[in-house]
C-alpha positions as CSV (number, residue, x, y, z in Angstrom):
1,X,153.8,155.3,61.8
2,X,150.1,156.3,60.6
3,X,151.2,154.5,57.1
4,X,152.8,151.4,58.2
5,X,149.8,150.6,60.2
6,X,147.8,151.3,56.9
7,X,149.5,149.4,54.7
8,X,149.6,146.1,57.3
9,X,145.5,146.5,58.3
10,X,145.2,146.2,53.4
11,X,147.4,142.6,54.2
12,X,144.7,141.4,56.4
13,X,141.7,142.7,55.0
14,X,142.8,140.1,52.0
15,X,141.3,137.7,54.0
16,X,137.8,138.5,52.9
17,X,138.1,138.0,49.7
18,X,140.4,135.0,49.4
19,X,137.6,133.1,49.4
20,X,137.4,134.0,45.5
21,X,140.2,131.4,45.2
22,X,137.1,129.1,45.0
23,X,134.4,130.0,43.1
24,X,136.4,132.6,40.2
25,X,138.3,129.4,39.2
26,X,138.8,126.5,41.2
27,X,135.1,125.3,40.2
28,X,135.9,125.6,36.6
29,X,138.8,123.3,37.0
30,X,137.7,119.6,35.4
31,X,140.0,117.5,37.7
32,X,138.7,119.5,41.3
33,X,135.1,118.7,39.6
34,X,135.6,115.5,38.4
35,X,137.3,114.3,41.5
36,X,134.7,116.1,44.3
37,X,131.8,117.3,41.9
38,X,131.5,114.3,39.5
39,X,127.8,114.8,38.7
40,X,128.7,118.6,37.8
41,X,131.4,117.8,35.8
42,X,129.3,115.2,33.4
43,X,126.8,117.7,33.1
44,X,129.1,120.8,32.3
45,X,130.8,117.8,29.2
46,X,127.1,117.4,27.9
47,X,127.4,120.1,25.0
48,X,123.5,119.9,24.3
49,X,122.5,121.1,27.8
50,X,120.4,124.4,28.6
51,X,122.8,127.1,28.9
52,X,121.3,128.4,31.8
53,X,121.2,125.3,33.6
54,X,124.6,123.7,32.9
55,X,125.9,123.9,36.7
56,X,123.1,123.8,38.9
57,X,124.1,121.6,41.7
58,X,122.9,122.6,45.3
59,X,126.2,120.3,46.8
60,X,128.4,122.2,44.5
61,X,126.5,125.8,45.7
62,X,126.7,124.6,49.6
63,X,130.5,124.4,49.3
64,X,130.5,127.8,48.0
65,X,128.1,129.6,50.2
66,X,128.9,127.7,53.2
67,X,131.8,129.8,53.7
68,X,129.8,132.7,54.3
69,X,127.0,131.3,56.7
70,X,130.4,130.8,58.8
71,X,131.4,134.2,58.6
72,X,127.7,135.5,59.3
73,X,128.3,133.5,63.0
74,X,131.5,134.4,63.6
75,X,131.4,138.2,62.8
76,X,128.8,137.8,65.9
77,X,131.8,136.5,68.3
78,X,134.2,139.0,67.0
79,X,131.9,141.6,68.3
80,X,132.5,140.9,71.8
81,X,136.3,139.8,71.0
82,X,136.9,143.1,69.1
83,X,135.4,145.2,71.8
84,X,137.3,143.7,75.1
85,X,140.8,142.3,73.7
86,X,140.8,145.4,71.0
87,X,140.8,145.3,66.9
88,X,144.0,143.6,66.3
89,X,143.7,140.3,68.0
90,X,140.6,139.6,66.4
91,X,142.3,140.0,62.9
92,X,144.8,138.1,64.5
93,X,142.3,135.5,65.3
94,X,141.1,135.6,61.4
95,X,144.2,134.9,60.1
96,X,144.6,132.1,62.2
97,X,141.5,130.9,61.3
98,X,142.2,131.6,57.9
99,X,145.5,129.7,57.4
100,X,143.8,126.5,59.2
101,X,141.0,126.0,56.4
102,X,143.2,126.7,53.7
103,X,145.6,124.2,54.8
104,X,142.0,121.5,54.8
105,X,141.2,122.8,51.3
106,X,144.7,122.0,49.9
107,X,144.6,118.3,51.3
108,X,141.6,118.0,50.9
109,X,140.3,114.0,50.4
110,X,136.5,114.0,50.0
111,X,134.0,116.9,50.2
112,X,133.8,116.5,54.5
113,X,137.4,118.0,54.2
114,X,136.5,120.9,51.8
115,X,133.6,121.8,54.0
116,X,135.5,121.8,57.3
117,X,138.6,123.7,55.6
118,X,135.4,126.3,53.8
119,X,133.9,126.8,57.2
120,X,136.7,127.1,59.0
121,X,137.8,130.4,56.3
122,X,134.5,131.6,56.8
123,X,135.0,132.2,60.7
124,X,138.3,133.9,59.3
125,X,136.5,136.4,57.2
126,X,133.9,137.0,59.8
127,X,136.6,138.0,62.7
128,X,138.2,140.3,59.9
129,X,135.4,142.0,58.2
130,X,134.0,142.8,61.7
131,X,137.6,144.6,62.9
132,X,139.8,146.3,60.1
133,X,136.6,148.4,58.7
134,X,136.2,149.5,62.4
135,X,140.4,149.6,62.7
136,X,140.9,151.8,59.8
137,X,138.3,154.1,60.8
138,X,139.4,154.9,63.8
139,X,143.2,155.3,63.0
140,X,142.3,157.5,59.9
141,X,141.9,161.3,59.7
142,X,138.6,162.6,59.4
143,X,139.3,164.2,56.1
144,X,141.2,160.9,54.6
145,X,139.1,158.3,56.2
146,X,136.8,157.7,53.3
147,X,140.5,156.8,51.1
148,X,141.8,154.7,53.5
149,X,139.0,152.6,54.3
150,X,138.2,152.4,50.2
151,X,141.7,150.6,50.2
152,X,139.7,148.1,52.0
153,X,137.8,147.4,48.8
154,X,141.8,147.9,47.0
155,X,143.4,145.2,49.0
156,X,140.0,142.9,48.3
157,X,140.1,143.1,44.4
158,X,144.1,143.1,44.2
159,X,143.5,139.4,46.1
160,X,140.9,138.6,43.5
161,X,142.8,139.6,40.7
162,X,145.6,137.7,41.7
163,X,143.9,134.7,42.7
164,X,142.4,134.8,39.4
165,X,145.8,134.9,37.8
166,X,146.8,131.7,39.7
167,X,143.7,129.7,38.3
168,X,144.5,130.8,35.7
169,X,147.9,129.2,35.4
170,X,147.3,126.4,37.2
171,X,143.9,125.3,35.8
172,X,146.7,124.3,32.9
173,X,148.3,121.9,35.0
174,X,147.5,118.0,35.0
175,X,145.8,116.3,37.7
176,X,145.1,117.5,40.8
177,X,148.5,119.6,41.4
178,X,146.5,122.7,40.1
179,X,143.8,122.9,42.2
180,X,145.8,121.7,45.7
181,X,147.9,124.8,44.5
182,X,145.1,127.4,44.5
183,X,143.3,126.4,47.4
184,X,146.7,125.6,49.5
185,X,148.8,129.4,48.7
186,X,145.5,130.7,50.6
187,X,147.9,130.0,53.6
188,X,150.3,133.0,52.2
189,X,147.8,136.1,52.9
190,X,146.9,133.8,56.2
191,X,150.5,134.2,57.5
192,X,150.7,137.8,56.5
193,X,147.5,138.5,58.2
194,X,148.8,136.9,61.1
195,X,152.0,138.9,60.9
196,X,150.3,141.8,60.6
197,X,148.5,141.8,63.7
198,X,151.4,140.9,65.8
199,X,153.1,144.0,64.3
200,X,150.3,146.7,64.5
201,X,149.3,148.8,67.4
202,X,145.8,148.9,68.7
203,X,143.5,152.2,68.0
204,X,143.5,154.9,70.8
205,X,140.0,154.5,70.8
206,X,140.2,150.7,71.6
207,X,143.0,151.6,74.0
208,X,141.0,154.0,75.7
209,X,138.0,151.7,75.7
210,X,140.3,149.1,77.9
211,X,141.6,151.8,80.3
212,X,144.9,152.6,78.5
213,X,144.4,156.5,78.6
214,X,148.1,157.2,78.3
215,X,149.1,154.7,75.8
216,X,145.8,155.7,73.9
217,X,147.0,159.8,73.7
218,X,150.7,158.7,72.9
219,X,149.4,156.9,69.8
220,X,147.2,159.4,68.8
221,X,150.1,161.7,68.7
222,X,151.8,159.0,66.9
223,X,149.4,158.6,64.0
224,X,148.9,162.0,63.8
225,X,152.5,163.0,63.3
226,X,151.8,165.7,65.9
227,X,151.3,166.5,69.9
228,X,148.6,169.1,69.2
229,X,146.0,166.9,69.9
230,X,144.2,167.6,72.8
231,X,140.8,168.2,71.4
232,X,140.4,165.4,69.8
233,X,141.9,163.1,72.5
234,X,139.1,164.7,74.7
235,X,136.9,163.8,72.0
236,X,137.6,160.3,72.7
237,X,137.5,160.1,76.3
238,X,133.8,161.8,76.3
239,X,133.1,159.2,73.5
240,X,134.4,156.2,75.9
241,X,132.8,157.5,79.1
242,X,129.3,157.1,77.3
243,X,129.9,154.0,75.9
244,X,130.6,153.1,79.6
245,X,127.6,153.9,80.6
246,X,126.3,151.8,77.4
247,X,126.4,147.9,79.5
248,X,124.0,146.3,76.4
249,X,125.2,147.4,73.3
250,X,123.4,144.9,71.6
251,X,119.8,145.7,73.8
252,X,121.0,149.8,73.4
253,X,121.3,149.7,69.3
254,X,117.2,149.1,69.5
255,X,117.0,152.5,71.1
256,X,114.9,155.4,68.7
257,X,118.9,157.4,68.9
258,X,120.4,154.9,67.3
259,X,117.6,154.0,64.6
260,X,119.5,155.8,61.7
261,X,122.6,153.8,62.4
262,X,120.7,150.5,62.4
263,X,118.8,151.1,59.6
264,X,122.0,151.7,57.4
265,X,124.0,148.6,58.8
266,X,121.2,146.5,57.7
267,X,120.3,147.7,54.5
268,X,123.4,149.1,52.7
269,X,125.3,145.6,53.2
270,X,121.6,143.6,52.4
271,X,121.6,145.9,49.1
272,X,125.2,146.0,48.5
273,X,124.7,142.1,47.9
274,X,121.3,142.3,45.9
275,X,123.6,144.6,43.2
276,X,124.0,141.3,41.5
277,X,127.5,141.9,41.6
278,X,127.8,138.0,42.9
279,X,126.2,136.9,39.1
280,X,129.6,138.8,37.8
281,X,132.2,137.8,40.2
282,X,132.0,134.8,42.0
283,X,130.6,132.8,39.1
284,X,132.3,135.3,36.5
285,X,134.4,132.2,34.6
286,X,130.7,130.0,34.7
287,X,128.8,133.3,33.4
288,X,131.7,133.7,30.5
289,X,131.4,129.8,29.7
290,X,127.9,129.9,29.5
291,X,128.3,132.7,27.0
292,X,130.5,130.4,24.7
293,X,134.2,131.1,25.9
294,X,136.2,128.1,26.5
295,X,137.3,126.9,30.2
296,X,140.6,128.9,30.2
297,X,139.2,131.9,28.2
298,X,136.0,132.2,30.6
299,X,138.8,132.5,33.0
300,X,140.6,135.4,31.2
301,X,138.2,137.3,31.1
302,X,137.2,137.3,34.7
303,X,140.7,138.0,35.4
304,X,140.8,141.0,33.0
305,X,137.2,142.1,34.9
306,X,139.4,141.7,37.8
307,X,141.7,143.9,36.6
308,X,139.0,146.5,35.7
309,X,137.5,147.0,39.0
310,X,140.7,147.4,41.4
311,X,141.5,150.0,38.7
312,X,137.9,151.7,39.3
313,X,138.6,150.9,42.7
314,X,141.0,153.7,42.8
315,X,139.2,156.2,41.4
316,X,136.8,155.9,44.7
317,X,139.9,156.4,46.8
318,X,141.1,159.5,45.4
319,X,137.6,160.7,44.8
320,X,135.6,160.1,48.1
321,X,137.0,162.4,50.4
322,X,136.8,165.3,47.5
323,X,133.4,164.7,46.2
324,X,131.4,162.3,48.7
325,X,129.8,159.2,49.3
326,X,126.2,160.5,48.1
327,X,127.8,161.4,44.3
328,X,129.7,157.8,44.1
329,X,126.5,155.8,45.2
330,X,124.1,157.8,43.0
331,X,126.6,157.8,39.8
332,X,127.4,154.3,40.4
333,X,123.9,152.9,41.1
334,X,122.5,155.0,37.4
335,X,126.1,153.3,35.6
336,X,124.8,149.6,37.4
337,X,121.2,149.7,36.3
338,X,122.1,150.9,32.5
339,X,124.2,148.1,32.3
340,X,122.6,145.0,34.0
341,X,119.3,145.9,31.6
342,X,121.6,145.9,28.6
343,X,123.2,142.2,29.5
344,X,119.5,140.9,30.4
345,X,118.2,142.4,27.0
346,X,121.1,141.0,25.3
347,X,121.1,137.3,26.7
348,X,117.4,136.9,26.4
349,X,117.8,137.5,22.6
350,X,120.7,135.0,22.4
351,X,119.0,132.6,24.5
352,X,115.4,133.0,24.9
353,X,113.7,131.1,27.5
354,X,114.7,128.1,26.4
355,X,118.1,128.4,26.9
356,X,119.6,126.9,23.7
357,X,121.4,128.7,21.2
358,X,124.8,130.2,19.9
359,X,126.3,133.7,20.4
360,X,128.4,135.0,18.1
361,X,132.1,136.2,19.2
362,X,130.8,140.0,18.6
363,X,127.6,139.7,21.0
364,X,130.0,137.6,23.7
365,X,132.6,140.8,23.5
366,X,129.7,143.2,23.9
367,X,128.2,141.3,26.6
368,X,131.5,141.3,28.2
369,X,132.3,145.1,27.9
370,X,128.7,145.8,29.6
371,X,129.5,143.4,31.8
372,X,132.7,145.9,32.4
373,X,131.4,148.8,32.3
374,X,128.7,147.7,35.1
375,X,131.7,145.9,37.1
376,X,133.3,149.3,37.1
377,X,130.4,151.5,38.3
378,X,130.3,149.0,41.3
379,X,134.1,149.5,42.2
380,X,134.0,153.1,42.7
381,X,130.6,152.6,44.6
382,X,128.8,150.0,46.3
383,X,131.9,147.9,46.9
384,X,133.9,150.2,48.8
385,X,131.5,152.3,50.0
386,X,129.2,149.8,51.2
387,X,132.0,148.8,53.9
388,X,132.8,152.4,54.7
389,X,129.7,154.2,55.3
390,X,128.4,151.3,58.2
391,X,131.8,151.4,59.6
392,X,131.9,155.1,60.4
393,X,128.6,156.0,61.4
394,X,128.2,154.2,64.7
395,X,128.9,156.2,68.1
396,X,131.8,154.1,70.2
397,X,129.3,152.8,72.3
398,X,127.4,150.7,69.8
399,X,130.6,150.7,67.0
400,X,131.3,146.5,67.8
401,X,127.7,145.9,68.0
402,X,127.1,147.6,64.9
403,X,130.0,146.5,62.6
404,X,128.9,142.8,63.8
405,X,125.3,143.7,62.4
406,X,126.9,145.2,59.0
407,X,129.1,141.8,58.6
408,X,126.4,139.5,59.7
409,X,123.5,140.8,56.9
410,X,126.3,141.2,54.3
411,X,127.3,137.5,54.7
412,X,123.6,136.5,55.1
413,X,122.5,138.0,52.2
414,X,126.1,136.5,50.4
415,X,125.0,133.2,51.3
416,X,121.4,133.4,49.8
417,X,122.9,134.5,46.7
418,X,125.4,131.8,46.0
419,X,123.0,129.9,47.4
420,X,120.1,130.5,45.2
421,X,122.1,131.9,41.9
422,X,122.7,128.8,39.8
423,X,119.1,128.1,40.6
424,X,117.6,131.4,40.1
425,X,119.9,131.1,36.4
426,X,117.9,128.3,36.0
427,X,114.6,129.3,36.4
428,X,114.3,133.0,35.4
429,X,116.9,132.6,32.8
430,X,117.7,135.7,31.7
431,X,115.0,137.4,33.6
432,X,117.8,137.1,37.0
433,X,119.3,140.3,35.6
434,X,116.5,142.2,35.5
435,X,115.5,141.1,38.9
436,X,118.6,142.5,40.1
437,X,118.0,145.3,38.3
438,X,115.1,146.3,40.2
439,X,117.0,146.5,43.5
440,X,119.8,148.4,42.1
441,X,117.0,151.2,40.9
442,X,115.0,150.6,44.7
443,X,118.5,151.6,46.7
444,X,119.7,154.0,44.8
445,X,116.7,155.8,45.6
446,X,116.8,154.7,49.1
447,X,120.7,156.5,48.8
448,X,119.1,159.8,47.4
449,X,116.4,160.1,50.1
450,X,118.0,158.7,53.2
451,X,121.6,158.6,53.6
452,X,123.4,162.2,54.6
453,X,126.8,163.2,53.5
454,X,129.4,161.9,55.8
455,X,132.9,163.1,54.2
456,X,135.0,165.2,56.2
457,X,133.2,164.7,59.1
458,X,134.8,163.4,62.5
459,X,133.4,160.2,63.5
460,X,132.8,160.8,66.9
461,X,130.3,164.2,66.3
462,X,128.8,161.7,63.3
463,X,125.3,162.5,65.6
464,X,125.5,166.1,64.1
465,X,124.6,164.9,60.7
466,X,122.0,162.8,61.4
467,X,120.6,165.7,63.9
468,X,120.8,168.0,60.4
469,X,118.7,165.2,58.0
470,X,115.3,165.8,57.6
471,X,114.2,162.1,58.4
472,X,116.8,160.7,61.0
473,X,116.8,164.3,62.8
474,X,113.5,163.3,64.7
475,X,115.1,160.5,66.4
476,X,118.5,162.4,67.7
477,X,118.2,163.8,70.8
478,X,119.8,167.3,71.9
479,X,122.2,166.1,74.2
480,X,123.4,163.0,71.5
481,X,125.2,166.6,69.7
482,X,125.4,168.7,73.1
483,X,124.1,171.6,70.9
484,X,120.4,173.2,71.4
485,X,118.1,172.1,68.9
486,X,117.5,175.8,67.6
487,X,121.6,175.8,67.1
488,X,121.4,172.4,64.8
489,X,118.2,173.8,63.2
490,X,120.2,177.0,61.7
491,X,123.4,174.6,60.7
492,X,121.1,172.5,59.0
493,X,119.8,175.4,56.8
């Protein structure tokens, strides 16, 4: 039971990153530029153009990013959806959402169209990202949680990888068939999201949450593959009977007790977006062109990228629960920063600050296996672990609240990114990696000094470890762990 409810919540988590269908290809395609981004497209033609400066266009950004300003208001919604109709009718609600813009993207007629169908897939990914990190947490094992809720990150890169794959292909048809294909086959991981919902059962938390105690401990048993569990069904109900008491969550998540859980929903997503992982991946094929690949070889290699983080992706699902979170962010924020100064160094000698020159076919491989090698220490890192950590740490009473928080800053900060990039490529040239840089070296310090270990532990006595740190202890109070505070004191020795 436990694994068909798994491998149902990776179908709909897909919905997150389908929006890659856009910006890893469909933008590159001359026809889908020539027919909606004609000012783009004469400028990409113009082989004399800076190289840093060959896409800028702020229309052509805004149907990119929009997509994510959506999700930032929606995940807000899904808050209060997720938390009285329970998790799987607000992925249900996604999916929904979901199929609707894509179907507005693949018949699309002028740029009002694409934007509708855009926004419309951002409230999708808003009403998912906010339920299925919060879903799989809850229906996972304490000492498994951290593996199945990396298969979030999985599911995500398998969907860009293939819809990478299908640019691929279909950038190689004539006319606008190609691009009406990738945007409209968005509608398949829509309908199995859809699906997906209908089938799955709700969490025993969310069941005991909306006064199904009985249904709630006959699932537990369910999931659990065992009728020996008592203790943590009581668990539960002392979890819900506080969260009852909890009438604000969104007022209540400003209390000192819950500072350490607000802090981290706010600035692991707004970090795990200033990576710079966006200057790889969503503009990966316009990154790869600008280096001197060709239209369907910039392509290729973000698809073989692809292919190289939902293979590192893996390694964070069989490693998590052994060796930690702390290990995977520090190892993964040192592999990042290595990396990202290399490609800085690199294209600033190839290109200056002018932005003119030629790079030969052995500096563009380079380039593109540091370019790997830093898109690898992100997979088995900040990407998965930057929607696992917020998702577990947050007591029942404040979980919706706080999931909505992690969603909302994540697609904020997304936004401002593929806002900004092209222009910040622009301007600070080569300098963009550096700045990047920067914050991968701030939060991975932040990491080291601030976050506790969280493996292993059961998410509803999460306080306990915060009680333990030797920051966040201060704001816990005794009764949040219902031990003494000389008891925590000598466990935190």
């Amino acid at each position: 039971m436990f694994h068909r409810c798994f491998w149902w919540s990776h179908l709909r988590i897909r919905s997150r990153d389908l929006r890659v269908f856009f910006p890893r290809g469909v933008t590159q395609m001359e026809p889908f530029l020539e027919e909606f981004f004609p000012y783009v497209y004469k400028k990409m033609k113009n082989a004399h153009e800076n190289e840093y400066c060959r896409f800028d266009s702020q229309l052509l950004t805004l149907f990119t990013s929009s997509l994510y300003l959506a999700a930032l208001v929606s995940s807000l919604f899904a808050s209060t959806i997720t938390r009285v109709f329970g998790r799987k009718w607000s992925m249900f609600l996604g999916g929904l959402t979901f199929f609707i813009g894509s179907a507005f993207n693949g018949f699309a007629q002028n740029i009002a169209m694409l934007l509708i169908g855009r926004i419309l897939l951002g409230f999708g990914v808003g009403f998912a990202n906010q339920s299925v990190p919060v879903y799989l947490s809850e229906m996972a094992p304490p000492n498994l949680r951290g593996a199945f809720n990396n298969g979030f990150q999985v599911a995500i890169i398998f969907g860009i990888v293939v819809a990478t794959i299908i640019n691929y292909f279909t950038a190689q048809l004539k006319g606008n068939i190609g691009w009406r294909i990738s945007l409209g086959l968005a509608c398949v991981p829509a309908m199995m999201i859809m699906i997906g919902a209908l089938i799955l059962p709700d969490t025993p938390n969310s069941l005991i949450e909306r006064g199904f105690t009985e249904d709630a401990k006959k699932m537990l048993q369910s999931i659990r593959g065992t009728s020996e569990v008592d203790e943590e069904f009581q668990d539960l109900i002392d979890a819900s009977e506080e969260s009852k008491q909890v009438k604000h969550p969104w007022k209540n998540i400003m209390l000192p007790r819950y500072r350490p859980q607000l802090i981290m929903t706010c600035f692991i997503p707004f970090f795990q977006q200033l990576t710079g992982i966006n200057v790889i991946t969503f503009y990966a094929p316009v990154l790869f062109q600008t280096l001197g690949f060709g239209s369907k070889a910039s392509l290729l290699s973000a698809m073989v990228t692809g292919i190289i983080e939902l293979l590192c992706t893996f390694v964070s699902v069989f490693t998590v629960d052994r060796f930690g979170r702390r290990v995977l962010f520090l190892q993964g924020g040192i592999q990042m920063l290595i990396s990202q100064i290399a490609i800085g160094v690199m294209i600033g000698v190839k290109f200056g600050t002018v932005g003119t020159g030629n790079i030969g076919k052995t500096d563009a491989n380079l380039i593109v296996a540091l370019i790997c090698i830093y898109v690898a220490g992100f997979a088995w890192s900040w990407g998965p672990l930057g929607w696992l950590v917020p998702s577990e740490i947050s007591p029942l009473e404040i979980r919706s609240a706080a999931q909505a928080i992690n969603v909302a800053v994540n697609m904020f900060f997304t936004f401002l990114v593929a806002q900004l990039f092209l222009t910040m490529l622009c301007h600070m040239k080569f300098g963009l990696f550096f700045f990047f840089a920067v914050f991968v070296f701030i939060m991975t310090i932040f990491i080291y000094l601030m976050l506790p270990e969280t493996k292993n532990v059961p998410i509803e006595e999460m306080n306990r470890v915060w009680k333990a740190h030797w920051f966040w202890g201060r704001f816990i109070p005794d009764e949040a762990v219902g031990v003494s505070a000389a008891e925590m004191q000598q466990k935190s020795v």
